[in-house]
PyMOL Python script that loads the backbone (N, CA, C, O; Angstrom):
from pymol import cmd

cmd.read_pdbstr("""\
ATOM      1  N   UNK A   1      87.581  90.457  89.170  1.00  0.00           N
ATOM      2  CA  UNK A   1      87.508  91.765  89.746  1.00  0.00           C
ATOM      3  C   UNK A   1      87.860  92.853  88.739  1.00  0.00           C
ATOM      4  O   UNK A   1      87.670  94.020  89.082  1.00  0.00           O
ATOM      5  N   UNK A   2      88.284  92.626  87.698  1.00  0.00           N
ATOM      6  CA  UNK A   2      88.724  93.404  86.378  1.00  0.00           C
ATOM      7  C   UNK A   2      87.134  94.463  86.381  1.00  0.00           C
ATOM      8  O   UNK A   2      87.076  95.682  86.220  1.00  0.00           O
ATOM      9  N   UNK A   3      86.244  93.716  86.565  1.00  0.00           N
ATOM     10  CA  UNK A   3      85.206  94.606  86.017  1.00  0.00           C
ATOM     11  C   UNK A   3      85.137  95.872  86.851  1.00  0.00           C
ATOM     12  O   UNK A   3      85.164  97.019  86.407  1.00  0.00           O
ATOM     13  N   UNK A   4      85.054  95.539  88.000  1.00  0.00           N
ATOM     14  CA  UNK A   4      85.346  97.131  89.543  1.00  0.00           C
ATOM     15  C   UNK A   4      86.133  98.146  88.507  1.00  0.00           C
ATOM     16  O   UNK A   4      85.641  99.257  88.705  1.00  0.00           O
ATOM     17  N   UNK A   5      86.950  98.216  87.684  1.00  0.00           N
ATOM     18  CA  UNK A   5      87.911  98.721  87.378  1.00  0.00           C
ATOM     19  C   UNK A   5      86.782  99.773  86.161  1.00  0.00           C
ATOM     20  O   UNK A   5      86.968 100.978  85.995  1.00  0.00           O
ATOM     21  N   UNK A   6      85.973  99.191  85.643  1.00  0.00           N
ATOM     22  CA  UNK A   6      84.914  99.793  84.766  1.00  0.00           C
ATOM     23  C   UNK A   6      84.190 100.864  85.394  1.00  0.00           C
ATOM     24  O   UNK A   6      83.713 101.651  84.576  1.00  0.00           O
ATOM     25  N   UNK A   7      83.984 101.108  86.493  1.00  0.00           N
ATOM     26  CA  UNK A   7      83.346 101.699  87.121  1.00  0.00           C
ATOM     27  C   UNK A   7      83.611 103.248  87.239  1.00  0.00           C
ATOM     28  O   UNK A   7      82.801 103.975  86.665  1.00  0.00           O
ATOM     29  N   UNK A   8      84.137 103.542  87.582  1.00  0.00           N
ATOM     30  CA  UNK A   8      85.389 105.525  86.967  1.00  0.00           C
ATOM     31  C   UNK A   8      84.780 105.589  85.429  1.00  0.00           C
ATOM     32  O   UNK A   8      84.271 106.628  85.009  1.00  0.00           O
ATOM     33  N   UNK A   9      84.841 104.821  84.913  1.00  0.00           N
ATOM     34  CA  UNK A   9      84.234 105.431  83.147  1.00  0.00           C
ATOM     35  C   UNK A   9      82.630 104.956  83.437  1.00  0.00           C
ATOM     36  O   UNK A   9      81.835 104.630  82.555  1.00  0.00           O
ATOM     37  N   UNK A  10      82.397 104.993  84.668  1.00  0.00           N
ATOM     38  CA  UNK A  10      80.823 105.162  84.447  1.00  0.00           C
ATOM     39  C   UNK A  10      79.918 104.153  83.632  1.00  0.00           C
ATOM     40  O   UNK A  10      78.790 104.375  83.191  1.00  0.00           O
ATOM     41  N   UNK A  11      80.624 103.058  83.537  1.00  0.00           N
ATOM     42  CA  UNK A  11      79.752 101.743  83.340  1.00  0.00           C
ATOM     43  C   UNK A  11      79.169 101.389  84.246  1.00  0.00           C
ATOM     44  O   UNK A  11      79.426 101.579  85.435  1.00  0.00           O
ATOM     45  N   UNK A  12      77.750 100.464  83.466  1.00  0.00           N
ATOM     46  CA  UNK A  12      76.741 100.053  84.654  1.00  0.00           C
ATOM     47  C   UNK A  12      76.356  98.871  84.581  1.00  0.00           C
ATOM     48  O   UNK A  12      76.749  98.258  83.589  1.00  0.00           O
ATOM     49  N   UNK A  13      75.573  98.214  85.455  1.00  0.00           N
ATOM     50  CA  UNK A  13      75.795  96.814  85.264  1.00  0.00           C
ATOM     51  C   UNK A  13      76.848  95.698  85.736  1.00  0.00           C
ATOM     52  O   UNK A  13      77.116  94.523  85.488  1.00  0.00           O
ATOM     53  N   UNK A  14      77.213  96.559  86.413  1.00  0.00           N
ATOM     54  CA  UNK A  14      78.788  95.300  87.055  1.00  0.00           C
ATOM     55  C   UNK A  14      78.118  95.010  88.723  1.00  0.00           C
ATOM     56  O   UNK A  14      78.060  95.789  89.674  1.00  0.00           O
ATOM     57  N   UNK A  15      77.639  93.490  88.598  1.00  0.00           N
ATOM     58  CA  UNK A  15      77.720  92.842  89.762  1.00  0.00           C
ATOM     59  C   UNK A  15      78.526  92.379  89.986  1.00  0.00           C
ATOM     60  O   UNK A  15      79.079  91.868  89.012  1.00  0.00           O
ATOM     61  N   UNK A  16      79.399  92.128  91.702  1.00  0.00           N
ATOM     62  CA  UNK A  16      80.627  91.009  92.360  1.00  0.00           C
ATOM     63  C   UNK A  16      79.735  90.621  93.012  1.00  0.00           C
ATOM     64  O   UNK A  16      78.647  91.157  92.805  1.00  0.00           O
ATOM     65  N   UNK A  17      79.808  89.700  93.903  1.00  0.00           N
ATOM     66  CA  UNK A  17      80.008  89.114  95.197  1.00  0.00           C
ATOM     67  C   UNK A  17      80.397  89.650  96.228  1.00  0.00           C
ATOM     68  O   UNK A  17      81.250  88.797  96.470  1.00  0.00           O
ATOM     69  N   UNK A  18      80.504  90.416  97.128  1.00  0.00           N
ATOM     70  CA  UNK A  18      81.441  91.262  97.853  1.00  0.00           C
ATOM     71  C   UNK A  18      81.231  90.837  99.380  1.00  0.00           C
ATOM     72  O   UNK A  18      80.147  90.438  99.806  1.00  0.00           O
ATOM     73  N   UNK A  19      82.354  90.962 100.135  1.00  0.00           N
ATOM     74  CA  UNK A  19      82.178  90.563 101.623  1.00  0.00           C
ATOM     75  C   UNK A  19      82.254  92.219 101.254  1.00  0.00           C
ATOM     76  O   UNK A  19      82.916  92.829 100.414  1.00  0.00           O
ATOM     77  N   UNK A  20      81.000  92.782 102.547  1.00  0.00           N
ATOM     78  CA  UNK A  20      81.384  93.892 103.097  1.00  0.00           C
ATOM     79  C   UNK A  20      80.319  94.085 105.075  1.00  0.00           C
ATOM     80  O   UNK A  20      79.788  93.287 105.846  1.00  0.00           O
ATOM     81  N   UNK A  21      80.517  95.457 105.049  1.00  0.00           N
ATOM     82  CA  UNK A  21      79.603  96.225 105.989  1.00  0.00           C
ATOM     83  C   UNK A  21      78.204  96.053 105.957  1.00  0.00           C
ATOM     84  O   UNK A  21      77.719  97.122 106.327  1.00  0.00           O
ATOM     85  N   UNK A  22      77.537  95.445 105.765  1.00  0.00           N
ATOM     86  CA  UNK A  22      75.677  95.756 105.329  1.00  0.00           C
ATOM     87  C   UNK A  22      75.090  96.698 105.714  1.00  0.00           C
ATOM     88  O   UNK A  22      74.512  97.363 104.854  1.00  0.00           O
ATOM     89  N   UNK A  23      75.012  97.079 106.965  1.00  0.00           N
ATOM     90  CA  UNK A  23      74.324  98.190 107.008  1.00  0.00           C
ATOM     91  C   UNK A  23      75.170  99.508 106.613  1.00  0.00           C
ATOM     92  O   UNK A  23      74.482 100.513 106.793  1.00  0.00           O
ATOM     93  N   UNK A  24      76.384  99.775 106.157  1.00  0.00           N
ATOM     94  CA  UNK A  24      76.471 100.637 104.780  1.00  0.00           C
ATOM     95  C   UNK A  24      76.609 100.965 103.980  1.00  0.00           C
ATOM     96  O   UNK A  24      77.409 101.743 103.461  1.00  0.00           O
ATOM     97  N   UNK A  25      75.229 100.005 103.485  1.00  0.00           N
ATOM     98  CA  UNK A  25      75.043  99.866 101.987  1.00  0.00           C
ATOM     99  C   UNK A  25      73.242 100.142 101.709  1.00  0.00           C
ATOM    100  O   UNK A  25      72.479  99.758 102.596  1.00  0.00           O
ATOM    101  N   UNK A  26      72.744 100.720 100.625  1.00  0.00           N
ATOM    102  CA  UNK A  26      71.556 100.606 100.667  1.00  0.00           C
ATOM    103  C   UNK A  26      70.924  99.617 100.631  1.00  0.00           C
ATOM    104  O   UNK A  26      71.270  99.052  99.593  1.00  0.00           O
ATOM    105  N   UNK A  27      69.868  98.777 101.350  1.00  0.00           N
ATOM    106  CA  UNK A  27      69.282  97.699 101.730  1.00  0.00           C
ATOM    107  C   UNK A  27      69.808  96.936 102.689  1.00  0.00           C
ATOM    108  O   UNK A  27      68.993  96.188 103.230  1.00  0.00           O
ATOM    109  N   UNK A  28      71.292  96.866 103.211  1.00  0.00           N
ATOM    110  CA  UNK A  28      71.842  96.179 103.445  1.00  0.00           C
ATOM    111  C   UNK A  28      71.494  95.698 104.710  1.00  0.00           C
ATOM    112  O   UNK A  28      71.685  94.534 105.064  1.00  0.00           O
ATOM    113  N   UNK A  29      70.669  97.124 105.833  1.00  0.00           N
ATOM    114  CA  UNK A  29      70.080  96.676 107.179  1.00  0.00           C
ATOM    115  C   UNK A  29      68.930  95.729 107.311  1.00  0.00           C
ATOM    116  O   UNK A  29      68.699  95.157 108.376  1.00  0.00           O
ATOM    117  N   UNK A  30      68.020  95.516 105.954  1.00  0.00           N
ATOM    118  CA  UNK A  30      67.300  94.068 106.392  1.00  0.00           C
ATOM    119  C   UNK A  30      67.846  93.004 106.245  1.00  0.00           C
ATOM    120  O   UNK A  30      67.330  91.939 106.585  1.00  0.00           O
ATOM    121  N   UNK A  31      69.020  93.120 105.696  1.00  0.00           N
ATOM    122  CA  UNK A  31      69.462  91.870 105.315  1.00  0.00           C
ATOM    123  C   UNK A  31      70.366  91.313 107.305  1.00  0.00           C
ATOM    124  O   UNK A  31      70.163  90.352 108.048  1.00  0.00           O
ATOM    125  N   UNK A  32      71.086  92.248 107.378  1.00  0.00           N
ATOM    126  CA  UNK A  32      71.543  92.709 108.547  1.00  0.00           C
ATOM    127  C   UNK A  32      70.864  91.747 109.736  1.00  0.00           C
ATOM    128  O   UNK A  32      71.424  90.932 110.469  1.00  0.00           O
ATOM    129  N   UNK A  33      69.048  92.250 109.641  1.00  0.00           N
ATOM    130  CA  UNK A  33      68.055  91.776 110.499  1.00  0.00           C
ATOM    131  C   UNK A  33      67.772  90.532 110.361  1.00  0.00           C
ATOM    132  O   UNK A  33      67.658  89.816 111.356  1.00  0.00           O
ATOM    133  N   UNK A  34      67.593  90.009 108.987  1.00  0.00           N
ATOM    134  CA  UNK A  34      67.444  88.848 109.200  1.00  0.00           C
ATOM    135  C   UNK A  34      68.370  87.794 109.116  1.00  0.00           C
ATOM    136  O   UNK A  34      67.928  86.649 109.024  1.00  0.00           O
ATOM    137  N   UNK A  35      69.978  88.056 109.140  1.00  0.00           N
ATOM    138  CA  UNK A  35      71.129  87.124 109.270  1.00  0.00           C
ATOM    139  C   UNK A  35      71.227  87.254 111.076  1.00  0.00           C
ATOM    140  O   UNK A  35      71.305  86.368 111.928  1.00  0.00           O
ATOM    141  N   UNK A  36      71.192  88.400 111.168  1.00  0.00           N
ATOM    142  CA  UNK A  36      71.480  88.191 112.692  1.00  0.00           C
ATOM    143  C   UNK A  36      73.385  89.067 112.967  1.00  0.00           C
ATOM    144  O   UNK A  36      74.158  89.134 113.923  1.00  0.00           O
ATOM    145  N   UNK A  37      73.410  89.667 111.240  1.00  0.00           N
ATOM    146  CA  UNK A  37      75.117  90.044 111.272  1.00  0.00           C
ATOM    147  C   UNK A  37      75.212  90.791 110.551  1.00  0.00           C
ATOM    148  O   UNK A  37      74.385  90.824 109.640  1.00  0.00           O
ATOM    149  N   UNK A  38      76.583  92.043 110.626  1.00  0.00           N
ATOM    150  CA  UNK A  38      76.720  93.317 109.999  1.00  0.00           C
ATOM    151  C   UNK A  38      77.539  93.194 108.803  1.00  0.00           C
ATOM    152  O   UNK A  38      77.801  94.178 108.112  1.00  0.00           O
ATOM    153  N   UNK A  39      78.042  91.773 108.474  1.00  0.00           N
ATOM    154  CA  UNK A  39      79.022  91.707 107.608  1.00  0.00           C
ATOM    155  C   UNK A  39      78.501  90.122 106.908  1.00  0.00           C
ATOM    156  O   UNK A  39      78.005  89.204 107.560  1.00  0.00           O
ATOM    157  N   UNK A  40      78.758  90.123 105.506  1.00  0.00           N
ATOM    158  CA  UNK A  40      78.047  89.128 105.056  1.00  0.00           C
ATOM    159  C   UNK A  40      78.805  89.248 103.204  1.00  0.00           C
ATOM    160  O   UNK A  40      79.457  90.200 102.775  1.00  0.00           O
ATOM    161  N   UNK A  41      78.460  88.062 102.494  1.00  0.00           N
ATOM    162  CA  UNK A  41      78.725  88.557 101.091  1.00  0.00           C
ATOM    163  C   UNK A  41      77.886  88.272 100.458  1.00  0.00           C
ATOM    164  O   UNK A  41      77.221  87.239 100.545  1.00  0.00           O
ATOM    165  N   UNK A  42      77.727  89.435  99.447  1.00  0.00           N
ATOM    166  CA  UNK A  42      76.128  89.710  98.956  1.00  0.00           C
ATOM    167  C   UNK A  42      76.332  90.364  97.592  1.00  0.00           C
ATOM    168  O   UNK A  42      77.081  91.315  97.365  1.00  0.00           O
ATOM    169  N   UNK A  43      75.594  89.747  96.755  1.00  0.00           N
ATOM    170  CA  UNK A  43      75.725  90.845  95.242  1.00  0.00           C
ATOM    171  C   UNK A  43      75.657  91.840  95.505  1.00  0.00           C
ATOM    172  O   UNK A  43      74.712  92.189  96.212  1.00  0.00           O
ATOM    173  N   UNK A  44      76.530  92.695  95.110  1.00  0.00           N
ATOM    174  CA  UNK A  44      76.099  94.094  94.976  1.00  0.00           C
ATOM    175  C   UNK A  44      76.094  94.907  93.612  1.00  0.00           C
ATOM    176  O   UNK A  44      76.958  94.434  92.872  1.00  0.00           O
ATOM    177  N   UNK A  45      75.536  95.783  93.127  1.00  0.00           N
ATOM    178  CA  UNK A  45      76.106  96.426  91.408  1.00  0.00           C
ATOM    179  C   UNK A  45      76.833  97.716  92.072  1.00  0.00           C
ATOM    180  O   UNK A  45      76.503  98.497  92.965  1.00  0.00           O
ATOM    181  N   UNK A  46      78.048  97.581  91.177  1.00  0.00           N
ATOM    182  CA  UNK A  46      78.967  99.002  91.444  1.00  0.00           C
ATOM    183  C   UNK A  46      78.714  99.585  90.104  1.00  0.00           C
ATOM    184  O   UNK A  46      78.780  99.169  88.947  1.00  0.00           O
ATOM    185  N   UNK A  47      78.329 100.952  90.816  1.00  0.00           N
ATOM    186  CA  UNK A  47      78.406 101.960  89.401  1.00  0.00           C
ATOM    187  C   UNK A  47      78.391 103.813  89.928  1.00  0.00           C
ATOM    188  O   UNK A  47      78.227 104.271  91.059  1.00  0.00           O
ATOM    189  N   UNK A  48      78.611 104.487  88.719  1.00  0.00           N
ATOM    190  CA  UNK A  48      78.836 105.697  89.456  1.00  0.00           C
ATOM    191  C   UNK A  48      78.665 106.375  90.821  1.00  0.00           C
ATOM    192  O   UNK A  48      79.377 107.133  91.478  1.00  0.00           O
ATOM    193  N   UNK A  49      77.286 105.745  91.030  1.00  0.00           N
ATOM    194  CA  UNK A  49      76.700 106.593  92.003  1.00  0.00           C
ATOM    195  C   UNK A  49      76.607 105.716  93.733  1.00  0.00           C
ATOM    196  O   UNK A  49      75.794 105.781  94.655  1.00  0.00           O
ATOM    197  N   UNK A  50      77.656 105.082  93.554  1.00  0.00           N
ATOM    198  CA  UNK A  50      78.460 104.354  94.703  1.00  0.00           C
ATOM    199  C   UNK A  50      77.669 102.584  94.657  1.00  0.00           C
ATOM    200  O   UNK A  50      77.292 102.449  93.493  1.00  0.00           O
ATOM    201  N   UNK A  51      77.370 101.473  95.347  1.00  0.00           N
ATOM    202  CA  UNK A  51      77.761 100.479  95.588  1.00  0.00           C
ATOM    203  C   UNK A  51      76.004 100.724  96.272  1.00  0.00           C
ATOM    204  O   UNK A  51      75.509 101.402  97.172  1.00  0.00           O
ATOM    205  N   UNK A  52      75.401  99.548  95.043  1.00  0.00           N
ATOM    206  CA  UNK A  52      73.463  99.093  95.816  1.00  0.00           C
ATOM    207  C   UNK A  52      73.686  97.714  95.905  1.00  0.00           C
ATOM    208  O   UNK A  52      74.156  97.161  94.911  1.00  0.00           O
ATOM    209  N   UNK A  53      73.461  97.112  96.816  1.00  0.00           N
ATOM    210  CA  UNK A  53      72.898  95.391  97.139  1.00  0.00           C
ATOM    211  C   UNK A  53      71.728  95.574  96.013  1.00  0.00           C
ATOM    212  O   UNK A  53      71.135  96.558  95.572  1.00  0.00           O
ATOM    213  N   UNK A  54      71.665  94.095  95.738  1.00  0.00           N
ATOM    214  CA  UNK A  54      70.961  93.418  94.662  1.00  0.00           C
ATOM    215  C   UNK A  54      69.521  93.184  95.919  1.00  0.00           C
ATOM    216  O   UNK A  54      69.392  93.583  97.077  1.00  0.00           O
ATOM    217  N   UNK A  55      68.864  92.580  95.255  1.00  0.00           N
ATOM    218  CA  UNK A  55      67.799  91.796  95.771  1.00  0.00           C
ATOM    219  C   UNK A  55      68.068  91.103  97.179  1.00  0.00           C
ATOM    220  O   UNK A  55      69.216  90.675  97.060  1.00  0.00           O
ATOM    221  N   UNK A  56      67.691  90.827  98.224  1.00  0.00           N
ATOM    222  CA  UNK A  56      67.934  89.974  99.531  1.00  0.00           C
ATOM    223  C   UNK A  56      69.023  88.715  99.132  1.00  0.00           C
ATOM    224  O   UNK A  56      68.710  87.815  98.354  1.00  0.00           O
ATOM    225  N   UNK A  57      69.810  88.772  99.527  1.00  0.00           N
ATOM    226  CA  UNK A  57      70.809  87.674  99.023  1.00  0.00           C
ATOM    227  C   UNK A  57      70.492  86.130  99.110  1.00  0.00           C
ATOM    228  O   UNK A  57      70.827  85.143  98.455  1.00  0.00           O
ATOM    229  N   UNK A  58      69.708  86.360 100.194  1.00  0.00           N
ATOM    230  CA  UNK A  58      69.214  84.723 101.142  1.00  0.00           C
ATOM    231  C   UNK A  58      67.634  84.173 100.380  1.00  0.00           C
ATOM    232  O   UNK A  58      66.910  85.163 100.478  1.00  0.00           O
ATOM    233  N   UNK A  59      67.167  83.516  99.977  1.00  0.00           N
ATOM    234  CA  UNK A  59      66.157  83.412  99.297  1.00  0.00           C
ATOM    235  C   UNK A  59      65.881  82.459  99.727  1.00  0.00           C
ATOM    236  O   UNK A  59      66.494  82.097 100.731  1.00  0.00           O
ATOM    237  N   UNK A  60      64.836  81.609  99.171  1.00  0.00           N
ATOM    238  CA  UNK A  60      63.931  80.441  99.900  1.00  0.00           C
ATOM    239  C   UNK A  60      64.861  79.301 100.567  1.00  0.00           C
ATOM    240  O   UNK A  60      65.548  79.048  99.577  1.00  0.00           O
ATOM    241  N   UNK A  61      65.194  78.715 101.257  1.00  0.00           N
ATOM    242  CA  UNK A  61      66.071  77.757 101.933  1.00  0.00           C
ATOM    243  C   UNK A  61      65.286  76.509 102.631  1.00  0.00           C
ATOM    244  O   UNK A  61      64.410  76.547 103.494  1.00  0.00           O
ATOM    245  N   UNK A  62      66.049  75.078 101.798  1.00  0.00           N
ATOM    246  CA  UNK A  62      65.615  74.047 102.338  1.00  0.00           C
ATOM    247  C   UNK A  62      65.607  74.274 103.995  1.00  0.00           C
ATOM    248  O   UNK A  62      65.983  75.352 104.455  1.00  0.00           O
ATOM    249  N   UNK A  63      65.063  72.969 105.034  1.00  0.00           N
ATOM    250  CA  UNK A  63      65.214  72.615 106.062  1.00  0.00           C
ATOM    251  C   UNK A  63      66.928  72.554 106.040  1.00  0.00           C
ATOM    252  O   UNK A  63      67.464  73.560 106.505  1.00  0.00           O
ATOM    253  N   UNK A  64      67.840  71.474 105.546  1.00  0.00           N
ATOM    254  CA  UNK A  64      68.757  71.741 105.621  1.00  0.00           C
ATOM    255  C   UNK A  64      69.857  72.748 105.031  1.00  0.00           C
ATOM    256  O   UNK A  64      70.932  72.745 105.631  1.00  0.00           O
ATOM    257  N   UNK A  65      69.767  73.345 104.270  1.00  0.00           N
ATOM    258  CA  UNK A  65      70.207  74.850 104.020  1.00  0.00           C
ATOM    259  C   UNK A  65      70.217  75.758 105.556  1.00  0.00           C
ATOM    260  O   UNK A  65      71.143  76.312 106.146  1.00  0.00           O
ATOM    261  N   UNK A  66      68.808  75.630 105.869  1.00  0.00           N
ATOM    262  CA  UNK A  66      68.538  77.002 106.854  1.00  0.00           C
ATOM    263  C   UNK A  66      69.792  76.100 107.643  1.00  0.00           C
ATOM    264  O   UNK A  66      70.890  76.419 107.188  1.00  0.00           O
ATOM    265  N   UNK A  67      69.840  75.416 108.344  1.00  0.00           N
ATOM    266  CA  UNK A  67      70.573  74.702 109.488  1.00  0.00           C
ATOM    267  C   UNK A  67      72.290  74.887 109.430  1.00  0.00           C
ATOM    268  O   UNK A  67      73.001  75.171 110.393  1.00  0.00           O
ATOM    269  N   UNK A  68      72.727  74.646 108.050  1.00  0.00           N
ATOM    270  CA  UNK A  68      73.617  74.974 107.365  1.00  0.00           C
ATOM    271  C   UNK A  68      73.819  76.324 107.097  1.00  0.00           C
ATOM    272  O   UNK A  68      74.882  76.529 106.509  1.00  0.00           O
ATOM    273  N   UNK A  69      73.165  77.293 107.328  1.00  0.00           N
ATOM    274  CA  UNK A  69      73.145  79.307 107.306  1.00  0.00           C
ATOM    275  C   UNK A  69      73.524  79.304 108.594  1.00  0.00           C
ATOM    276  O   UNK A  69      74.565  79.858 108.948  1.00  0.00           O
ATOM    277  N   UNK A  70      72.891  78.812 109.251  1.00  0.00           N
ATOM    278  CA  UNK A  70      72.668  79.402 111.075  1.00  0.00           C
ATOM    279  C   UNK A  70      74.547  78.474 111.421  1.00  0.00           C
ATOM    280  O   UNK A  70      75.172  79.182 112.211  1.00  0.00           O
ATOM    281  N   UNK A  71      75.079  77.656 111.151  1.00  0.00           N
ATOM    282  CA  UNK A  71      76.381  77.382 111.279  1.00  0.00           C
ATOM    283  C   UNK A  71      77.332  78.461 111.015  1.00  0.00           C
ATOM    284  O   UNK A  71      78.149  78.878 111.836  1.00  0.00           O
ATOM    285  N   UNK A  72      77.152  78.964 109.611  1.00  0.00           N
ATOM    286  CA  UNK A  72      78.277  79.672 108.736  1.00  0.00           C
ATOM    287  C   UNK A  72      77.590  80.793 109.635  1.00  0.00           C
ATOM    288  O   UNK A  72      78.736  80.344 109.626  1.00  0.00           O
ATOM    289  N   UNK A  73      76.927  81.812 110.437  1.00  0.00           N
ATOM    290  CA  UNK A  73      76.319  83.150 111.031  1.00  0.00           C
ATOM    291  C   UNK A  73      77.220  82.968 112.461  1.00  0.00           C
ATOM    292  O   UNK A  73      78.064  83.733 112.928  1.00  0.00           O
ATOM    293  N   UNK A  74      76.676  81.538 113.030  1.00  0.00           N
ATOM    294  CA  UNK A  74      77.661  81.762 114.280  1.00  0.00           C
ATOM    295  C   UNK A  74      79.097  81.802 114.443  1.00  0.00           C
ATOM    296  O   UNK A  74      79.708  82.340 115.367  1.00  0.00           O
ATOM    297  N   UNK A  75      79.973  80.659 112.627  1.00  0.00           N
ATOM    298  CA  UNK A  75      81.241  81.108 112.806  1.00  0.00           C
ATOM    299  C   UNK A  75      81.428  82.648 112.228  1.00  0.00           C
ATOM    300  O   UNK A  75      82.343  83.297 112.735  1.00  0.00           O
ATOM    301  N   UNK A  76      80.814  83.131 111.446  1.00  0.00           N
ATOM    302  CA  UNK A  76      81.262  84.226 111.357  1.00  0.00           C
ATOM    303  C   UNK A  76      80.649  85.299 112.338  1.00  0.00           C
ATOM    304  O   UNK A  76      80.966  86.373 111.826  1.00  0.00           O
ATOM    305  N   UNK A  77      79.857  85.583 113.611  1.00  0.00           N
ATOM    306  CA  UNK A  77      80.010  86.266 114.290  1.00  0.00           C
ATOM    307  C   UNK A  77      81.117  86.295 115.091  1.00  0.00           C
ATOM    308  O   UNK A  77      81.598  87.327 115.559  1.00  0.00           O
ATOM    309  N   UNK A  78      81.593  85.026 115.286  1.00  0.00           N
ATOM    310  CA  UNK A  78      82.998  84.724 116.131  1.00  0.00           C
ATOM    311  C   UNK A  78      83.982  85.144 115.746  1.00  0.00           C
ATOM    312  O   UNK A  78      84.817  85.526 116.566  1.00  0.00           O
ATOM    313  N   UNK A  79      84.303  85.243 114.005  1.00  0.00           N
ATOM    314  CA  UNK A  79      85.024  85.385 113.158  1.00  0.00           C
ATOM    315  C   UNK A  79      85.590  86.916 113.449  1.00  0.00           C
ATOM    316  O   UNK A  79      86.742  87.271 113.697  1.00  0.00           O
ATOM    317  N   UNK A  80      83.926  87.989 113.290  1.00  0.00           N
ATOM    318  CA  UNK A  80      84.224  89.146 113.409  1.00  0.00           C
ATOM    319  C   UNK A  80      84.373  89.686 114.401  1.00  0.00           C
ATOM    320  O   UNK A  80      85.096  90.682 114.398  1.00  0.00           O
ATOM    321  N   UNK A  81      83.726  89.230 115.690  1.00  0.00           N
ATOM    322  CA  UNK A  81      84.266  89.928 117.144  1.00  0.00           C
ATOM    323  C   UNK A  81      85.745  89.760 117.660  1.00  0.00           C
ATOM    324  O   UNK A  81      86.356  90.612 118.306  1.00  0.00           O
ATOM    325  N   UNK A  82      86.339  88.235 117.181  1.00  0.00           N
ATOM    326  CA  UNK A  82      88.290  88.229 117.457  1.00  0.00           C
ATOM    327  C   UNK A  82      88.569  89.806 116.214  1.00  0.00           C
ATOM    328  O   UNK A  82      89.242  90.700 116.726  1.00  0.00           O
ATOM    329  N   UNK A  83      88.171  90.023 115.013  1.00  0.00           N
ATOM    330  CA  UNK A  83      88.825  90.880 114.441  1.00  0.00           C
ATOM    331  C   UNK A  83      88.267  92.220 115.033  1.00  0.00           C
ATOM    332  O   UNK A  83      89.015  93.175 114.826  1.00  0.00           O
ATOM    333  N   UNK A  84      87.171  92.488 115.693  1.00  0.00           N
ATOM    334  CA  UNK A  84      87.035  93.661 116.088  1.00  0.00           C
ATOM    335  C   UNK A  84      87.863  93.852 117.294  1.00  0.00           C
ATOM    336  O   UNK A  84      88.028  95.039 117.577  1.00  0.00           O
ATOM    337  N   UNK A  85      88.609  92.727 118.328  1.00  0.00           N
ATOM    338  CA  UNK A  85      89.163  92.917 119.225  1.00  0.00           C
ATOM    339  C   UNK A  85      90.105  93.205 118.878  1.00  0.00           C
ATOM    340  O   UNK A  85      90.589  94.045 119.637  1.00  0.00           O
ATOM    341  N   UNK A  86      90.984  92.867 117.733  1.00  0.00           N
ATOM    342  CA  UNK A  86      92.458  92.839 117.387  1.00  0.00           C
ATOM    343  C   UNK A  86      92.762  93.784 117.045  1.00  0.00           C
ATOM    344  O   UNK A  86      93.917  94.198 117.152  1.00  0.00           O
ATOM    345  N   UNK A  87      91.198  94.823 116.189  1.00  0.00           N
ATOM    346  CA  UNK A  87      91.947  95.996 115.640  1.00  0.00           C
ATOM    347  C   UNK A  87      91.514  97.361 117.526  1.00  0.00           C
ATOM    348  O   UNK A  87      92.024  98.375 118.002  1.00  0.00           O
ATOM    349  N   UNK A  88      90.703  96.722 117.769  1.00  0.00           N
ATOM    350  CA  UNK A  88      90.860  97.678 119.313  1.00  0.00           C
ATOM    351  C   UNK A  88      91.723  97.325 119.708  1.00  0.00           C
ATOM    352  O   UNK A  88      92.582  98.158 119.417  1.00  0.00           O
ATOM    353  N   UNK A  89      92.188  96.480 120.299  1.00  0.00           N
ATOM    354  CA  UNK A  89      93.118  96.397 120.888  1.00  0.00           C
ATOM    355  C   UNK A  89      95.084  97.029 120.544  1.00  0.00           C
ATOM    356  O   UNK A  89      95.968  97.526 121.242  1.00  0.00           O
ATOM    357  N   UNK A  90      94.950  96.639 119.181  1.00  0.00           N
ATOM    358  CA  UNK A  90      96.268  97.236 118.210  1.00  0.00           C
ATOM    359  C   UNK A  90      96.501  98.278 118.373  1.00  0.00           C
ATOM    360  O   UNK A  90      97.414  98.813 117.744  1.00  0.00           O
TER     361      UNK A  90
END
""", "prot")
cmd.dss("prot")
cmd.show_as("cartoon", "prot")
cmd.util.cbc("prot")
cmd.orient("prot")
């Protein structure tokens, strides 16, 4: 994560990995559409002019891959509706 830190002096070129929001991020609502979820981790490049998703994160997927996506989508919709309750509720 050292590299995020490059970013204030206006370096470019720094991809992470990032769990975030998708739809606010640029591109992030097709990706959004076709997971089925608003939160996901996805390359993104950070640089001056705020935080772009890379290319579609999800790319060609075996039979068992896809089967193995659609697992990790339903625990993490579950994942994020207990945390959206916890912070309403708090």
């Amino acid at each position: 994560m050292n590299s995020i830190l490059k970013v204030p002096n206006a370096e470019t070129g720094i991809t992470e990995e990032t769990y975030l929001y998708l739809p606010g991020i640029p591109g992030g609502k097709g990706t959004t559409a076709d997971l089925g979820v608003n939160h996901f981790t996805v390359p993104v490049d950070f640089g001056p002019d705020g935080t772009v998703m890379k290319a579609r994160p999800i790319g060609t997927l075996s039979g068992y891959e896809a089967e193995l996506l659609k697992v990790v989508v339903k625990e993490l919709k579950g994942n994020v509706t207990k945390g959206v309750q916890f912070v309403t509720v708090s």
